[in-house]
CHARMM internal coordinates of N, CA and C (Angstrom, degrees):
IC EDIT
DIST 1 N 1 CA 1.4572
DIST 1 CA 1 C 1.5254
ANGL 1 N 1 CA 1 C 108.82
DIST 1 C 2 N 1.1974
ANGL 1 CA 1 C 2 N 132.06
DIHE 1 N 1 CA 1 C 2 N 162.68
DIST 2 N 2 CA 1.6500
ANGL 1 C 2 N 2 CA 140.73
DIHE 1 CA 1 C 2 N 2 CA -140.47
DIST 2 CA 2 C 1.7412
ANGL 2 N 2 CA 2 C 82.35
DIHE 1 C 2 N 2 CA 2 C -157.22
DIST 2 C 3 N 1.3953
ANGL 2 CA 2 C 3 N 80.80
DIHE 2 N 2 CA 2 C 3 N 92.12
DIST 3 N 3 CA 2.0108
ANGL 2 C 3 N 3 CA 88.48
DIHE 2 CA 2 C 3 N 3 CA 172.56
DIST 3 CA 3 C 1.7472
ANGL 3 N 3 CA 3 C 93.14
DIHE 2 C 3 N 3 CA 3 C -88.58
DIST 3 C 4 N 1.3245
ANGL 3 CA 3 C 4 N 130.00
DIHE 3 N 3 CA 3 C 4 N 132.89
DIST 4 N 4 CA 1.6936
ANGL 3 C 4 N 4 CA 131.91
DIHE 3 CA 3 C 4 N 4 CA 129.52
DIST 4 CA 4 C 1.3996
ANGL 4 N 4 CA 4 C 152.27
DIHE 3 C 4 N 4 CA 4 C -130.03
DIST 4 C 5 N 1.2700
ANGL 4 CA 4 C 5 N 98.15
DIHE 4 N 4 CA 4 C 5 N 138.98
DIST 5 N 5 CA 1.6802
ANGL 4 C 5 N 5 CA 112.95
DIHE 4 CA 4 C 5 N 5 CA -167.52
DIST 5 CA 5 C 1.8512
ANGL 5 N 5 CA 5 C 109.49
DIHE 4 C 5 N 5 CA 5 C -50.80
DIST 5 C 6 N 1.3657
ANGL 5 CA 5 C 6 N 89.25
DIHE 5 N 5 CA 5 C 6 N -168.92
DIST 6 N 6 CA 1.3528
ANGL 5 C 6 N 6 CA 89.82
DIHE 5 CA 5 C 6 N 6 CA -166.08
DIST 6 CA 6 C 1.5069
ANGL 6 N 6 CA 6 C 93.29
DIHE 5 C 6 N 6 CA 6 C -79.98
DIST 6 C 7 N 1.5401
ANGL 6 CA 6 C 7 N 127.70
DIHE 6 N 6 CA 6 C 7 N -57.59
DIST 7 N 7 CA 1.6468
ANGL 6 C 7 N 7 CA 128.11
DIHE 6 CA 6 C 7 N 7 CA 164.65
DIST 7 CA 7 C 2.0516
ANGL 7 N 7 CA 7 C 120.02
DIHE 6 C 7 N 7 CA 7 C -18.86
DIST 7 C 8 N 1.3587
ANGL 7 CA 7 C 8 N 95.42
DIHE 7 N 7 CA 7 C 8 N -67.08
DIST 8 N 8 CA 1.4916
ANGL 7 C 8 N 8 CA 86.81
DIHE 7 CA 7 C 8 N 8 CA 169.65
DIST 8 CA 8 C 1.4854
ANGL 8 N 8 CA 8 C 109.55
DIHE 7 C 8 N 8 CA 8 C -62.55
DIST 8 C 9 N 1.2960
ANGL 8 CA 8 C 9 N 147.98
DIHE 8 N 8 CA 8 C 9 N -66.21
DIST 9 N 9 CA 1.4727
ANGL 8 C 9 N 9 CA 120.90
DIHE 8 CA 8 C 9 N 9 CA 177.55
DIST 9 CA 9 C 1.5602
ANGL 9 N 9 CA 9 C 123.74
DIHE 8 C 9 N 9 CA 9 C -47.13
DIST 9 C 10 N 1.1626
ANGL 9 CA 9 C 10 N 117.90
DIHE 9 N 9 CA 9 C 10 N -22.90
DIST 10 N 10 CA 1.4804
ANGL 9 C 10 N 10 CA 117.26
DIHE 9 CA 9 C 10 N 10 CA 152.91
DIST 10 CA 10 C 1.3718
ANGL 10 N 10 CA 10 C 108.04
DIHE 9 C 10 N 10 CA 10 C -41.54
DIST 10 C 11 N 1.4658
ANGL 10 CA 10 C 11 N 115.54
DIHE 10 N 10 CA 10 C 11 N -61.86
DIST 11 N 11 CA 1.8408
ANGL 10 C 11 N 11 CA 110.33
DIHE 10 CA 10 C 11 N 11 CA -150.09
DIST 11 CA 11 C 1.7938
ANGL 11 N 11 CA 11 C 77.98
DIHE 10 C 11 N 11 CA 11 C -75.06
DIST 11 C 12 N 1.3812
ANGL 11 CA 11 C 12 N 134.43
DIHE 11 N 11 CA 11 C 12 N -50.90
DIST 12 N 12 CA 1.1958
ANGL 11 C 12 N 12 CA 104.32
DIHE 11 CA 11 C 12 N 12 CA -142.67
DIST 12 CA 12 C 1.2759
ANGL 12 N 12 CA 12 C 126.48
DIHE 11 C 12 N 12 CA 12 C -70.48
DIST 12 C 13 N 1.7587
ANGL 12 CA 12 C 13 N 104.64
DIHE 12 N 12 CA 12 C 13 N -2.68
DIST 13 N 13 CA 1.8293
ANGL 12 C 13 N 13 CA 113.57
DIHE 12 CA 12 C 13 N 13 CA -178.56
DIST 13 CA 13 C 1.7071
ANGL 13 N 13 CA 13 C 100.19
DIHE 12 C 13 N 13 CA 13 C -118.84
DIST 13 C 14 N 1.6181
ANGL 13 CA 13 C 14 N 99.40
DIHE 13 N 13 CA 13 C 14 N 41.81
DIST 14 N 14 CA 1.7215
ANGL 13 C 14 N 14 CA 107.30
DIHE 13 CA 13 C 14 N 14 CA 146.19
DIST 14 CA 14 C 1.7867
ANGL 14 N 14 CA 14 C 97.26
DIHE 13 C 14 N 14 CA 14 C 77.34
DIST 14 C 15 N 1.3173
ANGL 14 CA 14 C 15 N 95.23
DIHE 14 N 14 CA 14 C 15 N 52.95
DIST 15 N 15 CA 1.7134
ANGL 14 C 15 N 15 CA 98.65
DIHE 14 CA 14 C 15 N 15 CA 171.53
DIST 15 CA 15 C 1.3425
ANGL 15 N 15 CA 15 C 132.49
DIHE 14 C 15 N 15 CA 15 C 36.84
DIST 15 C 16 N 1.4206
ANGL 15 CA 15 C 16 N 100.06
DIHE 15 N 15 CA 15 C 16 N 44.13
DIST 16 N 16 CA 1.6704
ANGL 15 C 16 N 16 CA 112.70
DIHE 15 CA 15 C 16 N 16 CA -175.49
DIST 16 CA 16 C 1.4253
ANGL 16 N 16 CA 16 C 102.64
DIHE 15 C 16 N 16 CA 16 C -74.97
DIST 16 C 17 N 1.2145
ANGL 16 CA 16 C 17 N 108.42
DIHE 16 N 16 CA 16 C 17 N 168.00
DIST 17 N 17 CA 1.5312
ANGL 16 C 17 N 17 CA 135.70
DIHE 16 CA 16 C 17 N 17 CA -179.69
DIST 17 CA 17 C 1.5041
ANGL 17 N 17 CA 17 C 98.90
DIHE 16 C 17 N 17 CA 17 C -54.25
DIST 17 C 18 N 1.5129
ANGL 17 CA 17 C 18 N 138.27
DIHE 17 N 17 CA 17 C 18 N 149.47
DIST 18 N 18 CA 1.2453
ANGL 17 C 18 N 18 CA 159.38
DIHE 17 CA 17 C 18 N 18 CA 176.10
DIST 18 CA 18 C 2.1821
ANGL 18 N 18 CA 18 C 92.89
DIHE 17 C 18 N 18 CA 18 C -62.11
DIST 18 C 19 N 1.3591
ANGL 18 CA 18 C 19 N 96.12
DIHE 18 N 18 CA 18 C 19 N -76.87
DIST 19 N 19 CA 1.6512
ANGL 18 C 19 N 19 CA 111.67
DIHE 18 CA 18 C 19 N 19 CA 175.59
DIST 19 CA 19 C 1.7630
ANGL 19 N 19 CA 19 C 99.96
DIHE 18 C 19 N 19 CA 19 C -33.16
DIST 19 C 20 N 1.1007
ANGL 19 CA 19 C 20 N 137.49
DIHE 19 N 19 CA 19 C 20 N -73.27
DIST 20 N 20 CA 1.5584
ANGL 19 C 20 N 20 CA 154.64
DIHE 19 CA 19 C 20 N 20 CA -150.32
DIST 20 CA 20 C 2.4843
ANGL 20 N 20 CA 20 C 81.50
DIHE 19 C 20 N 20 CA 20 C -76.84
DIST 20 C 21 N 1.1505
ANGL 20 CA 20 C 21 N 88.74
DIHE 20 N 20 CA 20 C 21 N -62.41
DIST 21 N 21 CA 2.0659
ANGL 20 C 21 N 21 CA 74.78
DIHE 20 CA 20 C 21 N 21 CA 175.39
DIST 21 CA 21 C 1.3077
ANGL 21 N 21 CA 21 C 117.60
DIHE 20 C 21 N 21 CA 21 C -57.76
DIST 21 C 22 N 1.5415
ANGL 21 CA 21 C 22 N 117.42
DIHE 21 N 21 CA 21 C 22 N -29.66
DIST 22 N 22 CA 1.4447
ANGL 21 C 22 N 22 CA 115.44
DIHE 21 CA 21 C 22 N 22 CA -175.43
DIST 22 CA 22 C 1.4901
ANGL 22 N 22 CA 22 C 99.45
DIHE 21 C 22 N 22 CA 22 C -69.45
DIST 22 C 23 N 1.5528
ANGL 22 CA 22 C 23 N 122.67
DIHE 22 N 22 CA 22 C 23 N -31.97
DIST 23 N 23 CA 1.4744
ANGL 22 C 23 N 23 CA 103.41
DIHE 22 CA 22 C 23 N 23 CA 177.98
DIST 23 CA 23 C 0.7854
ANGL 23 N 23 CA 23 C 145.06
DIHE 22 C 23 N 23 CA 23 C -80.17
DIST 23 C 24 N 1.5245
ANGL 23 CA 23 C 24 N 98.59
DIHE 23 N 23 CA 23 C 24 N -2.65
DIST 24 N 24 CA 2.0163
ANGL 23 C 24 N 24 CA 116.00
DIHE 23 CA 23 C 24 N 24 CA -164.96
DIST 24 CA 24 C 1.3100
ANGL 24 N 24 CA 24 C 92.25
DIHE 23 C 24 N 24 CA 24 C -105.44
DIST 24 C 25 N 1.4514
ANGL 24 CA 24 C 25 N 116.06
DIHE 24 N 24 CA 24 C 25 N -24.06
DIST 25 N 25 CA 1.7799
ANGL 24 C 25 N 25 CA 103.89
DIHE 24 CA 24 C 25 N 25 CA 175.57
DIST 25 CA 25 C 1.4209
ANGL 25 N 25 CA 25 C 121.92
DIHE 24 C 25 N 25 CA 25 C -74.02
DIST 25 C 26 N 1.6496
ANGL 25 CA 25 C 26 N 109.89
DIHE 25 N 25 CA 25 C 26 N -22.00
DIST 26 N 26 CA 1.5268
ANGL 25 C 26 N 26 CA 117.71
DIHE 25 CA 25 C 26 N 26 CA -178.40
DIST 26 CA 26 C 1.1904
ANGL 26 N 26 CA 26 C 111.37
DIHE 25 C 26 N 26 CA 26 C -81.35
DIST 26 C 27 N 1.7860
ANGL 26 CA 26 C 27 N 130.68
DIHE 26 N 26 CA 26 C 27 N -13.52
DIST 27 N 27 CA 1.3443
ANGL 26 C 27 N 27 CA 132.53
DIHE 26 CA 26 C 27 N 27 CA -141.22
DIST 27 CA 27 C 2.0437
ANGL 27 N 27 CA 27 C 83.68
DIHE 26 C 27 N 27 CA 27 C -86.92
DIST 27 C 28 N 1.0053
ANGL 27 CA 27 C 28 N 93.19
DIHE 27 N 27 CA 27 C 28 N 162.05
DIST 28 N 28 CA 1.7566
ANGL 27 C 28 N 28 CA 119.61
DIHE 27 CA 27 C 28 N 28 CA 156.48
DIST 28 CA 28 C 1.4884
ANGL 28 N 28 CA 28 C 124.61
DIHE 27 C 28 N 28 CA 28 C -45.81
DIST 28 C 29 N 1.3977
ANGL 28 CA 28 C 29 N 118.84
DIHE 28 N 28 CA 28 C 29 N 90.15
DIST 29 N 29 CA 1.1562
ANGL 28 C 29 N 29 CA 108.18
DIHE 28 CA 28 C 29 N 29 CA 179.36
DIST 29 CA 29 C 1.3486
ANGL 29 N 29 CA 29 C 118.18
DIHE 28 C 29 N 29 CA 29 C 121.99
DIST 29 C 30 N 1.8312
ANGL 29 CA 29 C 30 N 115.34
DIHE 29 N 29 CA 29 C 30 N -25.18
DIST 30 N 30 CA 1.1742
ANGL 29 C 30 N 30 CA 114.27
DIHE 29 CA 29 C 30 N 30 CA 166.62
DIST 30 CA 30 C 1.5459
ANGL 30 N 30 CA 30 C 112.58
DIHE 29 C 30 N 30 CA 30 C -74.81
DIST 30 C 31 N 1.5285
ANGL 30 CA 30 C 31 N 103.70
DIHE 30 N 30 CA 30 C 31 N 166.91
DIST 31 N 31 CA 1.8243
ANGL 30 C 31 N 31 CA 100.70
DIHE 30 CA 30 C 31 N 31 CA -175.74
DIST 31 CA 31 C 1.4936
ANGL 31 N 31 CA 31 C 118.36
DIHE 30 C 31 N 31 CA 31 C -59.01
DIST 31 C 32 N 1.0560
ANGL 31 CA 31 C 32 N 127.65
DIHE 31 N 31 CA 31 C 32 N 149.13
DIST 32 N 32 CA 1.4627
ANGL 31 C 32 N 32 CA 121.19
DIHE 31 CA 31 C 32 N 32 CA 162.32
DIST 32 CA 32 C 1.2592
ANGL 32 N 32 CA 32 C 112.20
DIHE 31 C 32 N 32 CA 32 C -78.23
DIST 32 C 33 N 1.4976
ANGL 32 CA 32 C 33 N 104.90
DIHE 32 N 32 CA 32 C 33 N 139.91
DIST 33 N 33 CA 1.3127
ANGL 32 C 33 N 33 CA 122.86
DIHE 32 CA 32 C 33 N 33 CA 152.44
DIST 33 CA 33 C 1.8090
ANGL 33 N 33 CA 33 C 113.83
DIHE 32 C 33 N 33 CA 33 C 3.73
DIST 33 C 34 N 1.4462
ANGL 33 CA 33 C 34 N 121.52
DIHE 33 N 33 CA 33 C 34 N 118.58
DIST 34 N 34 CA 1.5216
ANGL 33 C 34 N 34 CA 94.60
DIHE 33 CA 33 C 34 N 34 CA 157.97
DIST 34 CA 34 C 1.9207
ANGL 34 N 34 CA 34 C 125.29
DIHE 33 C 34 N 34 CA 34 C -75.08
DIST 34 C 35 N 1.5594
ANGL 34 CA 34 C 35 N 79.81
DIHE 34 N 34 CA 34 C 35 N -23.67
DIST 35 N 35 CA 2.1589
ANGL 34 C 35 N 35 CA 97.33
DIHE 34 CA 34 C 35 N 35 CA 169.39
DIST 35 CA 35 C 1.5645
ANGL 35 N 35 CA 35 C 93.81
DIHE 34 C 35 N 35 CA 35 C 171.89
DIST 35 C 36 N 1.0994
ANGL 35 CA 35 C 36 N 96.84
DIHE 35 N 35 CA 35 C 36 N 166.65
DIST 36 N 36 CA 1.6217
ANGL 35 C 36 N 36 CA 140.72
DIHE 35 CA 35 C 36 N 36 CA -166.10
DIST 36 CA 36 C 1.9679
ANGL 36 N 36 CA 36 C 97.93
DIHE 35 C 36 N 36 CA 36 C -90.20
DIST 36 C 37 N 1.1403
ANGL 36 CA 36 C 37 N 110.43
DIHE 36 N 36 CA 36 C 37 N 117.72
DIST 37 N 37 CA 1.6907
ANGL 36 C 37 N 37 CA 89.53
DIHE 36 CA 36 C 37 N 37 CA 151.21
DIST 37 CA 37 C 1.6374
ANGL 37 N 37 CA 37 C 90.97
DIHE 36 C 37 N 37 CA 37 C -143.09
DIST 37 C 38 N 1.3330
ANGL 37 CA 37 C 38 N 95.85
DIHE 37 N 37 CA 37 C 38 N -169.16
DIST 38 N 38 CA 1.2811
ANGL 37 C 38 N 38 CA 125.77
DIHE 37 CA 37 C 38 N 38 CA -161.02
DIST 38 CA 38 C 1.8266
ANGL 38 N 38 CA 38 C 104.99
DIHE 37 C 38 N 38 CA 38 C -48.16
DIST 38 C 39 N 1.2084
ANGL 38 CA 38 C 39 N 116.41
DIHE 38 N 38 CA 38 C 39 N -41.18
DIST 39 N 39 CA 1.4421
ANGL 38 C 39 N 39 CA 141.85
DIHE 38 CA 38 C 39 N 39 CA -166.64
DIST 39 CA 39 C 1.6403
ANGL 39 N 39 CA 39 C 102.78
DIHE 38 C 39 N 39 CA 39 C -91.38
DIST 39 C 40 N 1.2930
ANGL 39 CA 39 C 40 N 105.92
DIHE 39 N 39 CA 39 C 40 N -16.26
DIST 40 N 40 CA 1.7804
ANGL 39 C 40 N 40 CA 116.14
DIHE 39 CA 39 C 40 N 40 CA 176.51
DIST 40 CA 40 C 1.7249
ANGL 40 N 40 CA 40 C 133.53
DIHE 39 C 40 N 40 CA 40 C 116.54
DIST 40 C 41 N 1.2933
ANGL 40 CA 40 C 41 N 123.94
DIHE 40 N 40 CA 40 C 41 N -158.05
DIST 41 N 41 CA 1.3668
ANGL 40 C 41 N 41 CA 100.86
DIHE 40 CA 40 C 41 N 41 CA 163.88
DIST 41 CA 41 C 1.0995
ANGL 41 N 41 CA 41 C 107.88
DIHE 40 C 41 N 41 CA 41 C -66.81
DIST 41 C 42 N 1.7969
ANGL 41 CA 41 C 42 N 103.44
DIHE 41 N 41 CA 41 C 42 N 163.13
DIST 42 N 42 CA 1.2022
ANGL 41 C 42 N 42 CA 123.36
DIHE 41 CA 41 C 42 N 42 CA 159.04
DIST 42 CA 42 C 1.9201
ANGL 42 N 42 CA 42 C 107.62
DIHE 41 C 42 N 42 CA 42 C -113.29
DIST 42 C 43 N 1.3968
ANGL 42 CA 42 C 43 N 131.71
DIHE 42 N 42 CA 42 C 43 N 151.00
DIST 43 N 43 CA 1.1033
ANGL 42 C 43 N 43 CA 127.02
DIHE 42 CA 42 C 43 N 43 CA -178.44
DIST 43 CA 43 C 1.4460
ANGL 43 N 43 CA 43 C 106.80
DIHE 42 C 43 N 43 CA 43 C -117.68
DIST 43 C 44 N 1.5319
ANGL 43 CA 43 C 44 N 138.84
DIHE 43 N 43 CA 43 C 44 N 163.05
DIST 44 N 44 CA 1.3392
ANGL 43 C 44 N 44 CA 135.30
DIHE 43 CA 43 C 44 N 44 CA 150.19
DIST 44 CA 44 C 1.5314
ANGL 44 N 44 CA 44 C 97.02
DIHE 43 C 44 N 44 CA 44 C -61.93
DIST 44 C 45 N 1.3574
ANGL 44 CA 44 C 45 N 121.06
DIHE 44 N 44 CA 44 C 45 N 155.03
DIST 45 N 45 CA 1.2422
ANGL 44 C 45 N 45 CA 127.06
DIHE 44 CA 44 C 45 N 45 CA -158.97
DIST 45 CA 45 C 1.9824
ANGL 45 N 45 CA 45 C 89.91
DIHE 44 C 45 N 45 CA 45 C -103.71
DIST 45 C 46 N 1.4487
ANGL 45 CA 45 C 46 N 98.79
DIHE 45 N 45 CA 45 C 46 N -48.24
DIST 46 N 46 CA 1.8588
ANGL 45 C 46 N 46 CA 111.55
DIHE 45 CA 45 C 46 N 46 CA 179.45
DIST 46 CA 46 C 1.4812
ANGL 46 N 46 CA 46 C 96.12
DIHE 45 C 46 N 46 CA 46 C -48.30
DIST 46 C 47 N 0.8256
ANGL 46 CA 46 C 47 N 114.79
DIHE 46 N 46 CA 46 C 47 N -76.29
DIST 47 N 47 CA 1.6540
ANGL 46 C 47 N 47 CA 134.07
DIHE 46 CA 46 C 47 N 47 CA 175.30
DIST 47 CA 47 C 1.9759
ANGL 47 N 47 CA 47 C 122.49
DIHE 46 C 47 N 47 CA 47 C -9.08
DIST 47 C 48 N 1.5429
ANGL 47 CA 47 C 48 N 86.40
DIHE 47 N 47 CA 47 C 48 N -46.03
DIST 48 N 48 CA 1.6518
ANGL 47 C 48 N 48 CA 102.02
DIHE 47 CA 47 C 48 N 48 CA -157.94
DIST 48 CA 48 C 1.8090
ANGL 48 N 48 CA 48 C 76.01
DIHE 47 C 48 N 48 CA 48 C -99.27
DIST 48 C 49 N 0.8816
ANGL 48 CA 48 C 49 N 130.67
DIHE 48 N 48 CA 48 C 49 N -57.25
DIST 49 N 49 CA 1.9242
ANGL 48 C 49 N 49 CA 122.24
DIHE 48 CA 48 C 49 N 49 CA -167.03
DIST 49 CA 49 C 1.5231
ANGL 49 N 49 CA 49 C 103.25
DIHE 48 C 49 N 49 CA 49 C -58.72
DIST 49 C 50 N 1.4547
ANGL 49 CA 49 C 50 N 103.32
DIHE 49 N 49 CA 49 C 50 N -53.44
DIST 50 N 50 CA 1.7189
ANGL 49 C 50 N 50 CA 97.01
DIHE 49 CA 49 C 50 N 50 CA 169.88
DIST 50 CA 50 C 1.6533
ANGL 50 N 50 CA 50 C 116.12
DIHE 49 C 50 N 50 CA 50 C -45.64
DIST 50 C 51 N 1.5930
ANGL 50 CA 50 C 51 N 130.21
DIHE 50 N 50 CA 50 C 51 N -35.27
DIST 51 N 51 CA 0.9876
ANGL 50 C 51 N 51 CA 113.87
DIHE 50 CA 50 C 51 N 51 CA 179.38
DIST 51 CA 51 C 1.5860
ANGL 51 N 51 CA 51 C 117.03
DIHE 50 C 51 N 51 CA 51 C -98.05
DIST 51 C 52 N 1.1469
ANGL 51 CA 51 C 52 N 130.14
DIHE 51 N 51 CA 51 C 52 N -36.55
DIST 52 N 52 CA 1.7201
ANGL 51 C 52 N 52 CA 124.67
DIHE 51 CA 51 C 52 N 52 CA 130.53
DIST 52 CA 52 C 1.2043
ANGL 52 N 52 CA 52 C 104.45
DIHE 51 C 52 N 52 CA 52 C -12.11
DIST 52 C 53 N 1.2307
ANGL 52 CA 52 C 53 N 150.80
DIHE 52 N 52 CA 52 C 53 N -103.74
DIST 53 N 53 CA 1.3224
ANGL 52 C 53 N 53 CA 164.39
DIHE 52 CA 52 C 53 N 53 CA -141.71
DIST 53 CA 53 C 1.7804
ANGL 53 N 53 CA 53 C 93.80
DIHE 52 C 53 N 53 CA 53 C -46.82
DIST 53 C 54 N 1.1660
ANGL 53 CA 53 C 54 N 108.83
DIHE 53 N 53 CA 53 C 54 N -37.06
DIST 54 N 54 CA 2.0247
ANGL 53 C 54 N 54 CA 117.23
DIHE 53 CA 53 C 54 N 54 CA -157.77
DIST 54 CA 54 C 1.4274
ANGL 54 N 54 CA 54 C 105.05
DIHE 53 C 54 N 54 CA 54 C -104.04
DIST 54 C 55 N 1.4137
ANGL 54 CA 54 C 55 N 106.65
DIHE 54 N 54 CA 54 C 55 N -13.30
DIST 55 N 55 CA 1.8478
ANGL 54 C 55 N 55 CA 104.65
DIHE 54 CA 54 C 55 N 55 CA -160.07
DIST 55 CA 55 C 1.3711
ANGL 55 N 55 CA 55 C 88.97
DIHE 54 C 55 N 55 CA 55 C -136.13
DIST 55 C 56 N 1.4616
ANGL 55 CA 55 C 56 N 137.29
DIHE 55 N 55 CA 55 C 56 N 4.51
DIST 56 N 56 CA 1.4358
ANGL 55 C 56 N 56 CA 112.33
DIHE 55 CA 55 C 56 N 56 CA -169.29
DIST 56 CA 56 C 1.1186
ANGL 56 N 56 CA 56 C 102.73
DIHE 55 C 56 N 56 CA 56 C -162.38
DIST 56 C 57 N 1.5075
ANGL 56 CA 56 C 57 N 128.55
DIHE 56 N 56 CA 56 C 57 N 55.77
DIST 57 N 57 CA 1.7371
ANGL 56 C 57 N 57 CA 140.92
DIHE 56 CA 56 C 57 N 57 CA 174.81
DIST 57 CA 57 C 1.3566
ANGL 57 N 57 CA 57 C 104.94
DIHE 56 C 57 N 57 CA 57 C -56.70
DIST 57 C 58 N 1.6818
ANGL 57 CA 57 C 58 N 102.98
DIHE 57 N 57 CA 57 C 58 N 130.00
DIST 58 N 58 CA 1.5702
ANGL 57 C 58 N 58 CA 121.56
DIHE 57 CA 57 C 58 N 58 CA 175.95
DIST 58 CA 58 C 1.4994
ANGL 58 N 58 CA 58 C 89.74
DIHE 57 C 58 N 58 CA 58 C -69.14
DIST 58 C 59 N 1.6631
ANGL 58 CA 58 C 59 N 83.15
DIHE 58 N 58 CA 58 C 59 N 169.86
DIST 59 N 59 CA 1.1649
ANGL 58 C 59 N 59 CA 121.73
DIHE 58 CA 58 C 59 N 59 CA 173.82
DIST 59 CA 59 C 1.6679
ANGL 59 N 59 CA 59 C 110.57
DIHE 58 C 59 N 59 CA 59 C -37.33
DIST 59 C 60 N 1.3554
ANGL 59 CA 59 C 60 N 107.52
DIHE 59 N 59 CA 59 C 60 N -82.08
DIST 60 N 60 CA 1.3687
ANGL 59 C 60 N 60 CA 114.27
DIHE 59 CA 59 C 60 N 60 CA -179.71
DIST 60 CA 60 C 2.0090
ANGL 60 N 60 CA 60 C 123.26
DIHE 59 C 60 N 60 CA 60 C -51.30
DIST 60 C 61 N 1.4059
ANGL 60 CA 60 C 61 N 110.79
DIHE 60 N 60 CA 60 C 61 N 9.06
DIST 61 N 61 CA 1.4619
ANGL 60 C 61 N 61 CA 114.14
DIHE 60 CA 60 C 61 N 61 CA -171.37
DIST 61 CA 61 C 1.8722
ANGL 61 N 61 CA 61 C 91.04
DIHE 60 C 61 N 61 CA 61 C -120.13
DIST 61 C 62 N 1.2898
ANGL 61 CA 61 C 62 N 110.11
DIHE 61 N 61 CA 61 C 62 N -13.61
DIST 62 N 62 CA 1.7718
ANGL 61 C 62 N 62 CA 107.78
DIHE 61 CA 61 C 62 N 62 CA 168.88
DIST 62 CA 62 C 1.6007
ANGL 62 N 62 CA 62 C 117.50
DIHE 61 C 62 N 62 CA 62 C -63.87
DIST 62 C 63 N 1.0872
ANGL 62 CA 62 C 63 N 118.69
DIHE 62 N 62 CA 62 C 63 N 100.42
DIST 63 N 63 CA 1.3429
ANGL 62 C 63 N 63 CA 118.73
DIHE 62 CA 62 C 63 N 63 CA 149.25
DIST 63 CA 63 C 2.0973
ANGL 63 N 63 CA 63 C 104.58
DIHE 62 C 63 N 63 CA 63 C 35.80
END
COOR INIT
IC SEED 1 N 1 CA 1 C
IC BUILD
């Protein structure tokens, strides 16, 4: 399993701002949390690319 923090979902939607990830992680629809620790969420890693992949088409998949 491919646990990631809030930093790796940063890099994987193109090194956005921490503030701009905190919002896309709170929004509706993204995965929940697998748990909380001390250091922060943790995410399923499958989980968060599957929804990247559905909610956040590169460049080259635009029209």
């Amino acid at each position: 399993m491919e646990l990631l923090g809030l930093d790796e979902i940063r890099d994987l939607l193109g090194g956005i701002s921490k503030q701009r990830a905190t919002i896309i992680v709170g929004r509706k629809g993204f995965p929940d949390p697998l748990a909380t620790l001390s250091m922060g969420r943790v995410w399923d890693g499958k989980a968060v690319r599957a929804w990247i992949a559905k909610n956040r088409p590169g460049p080259t998949d635009e029209g």
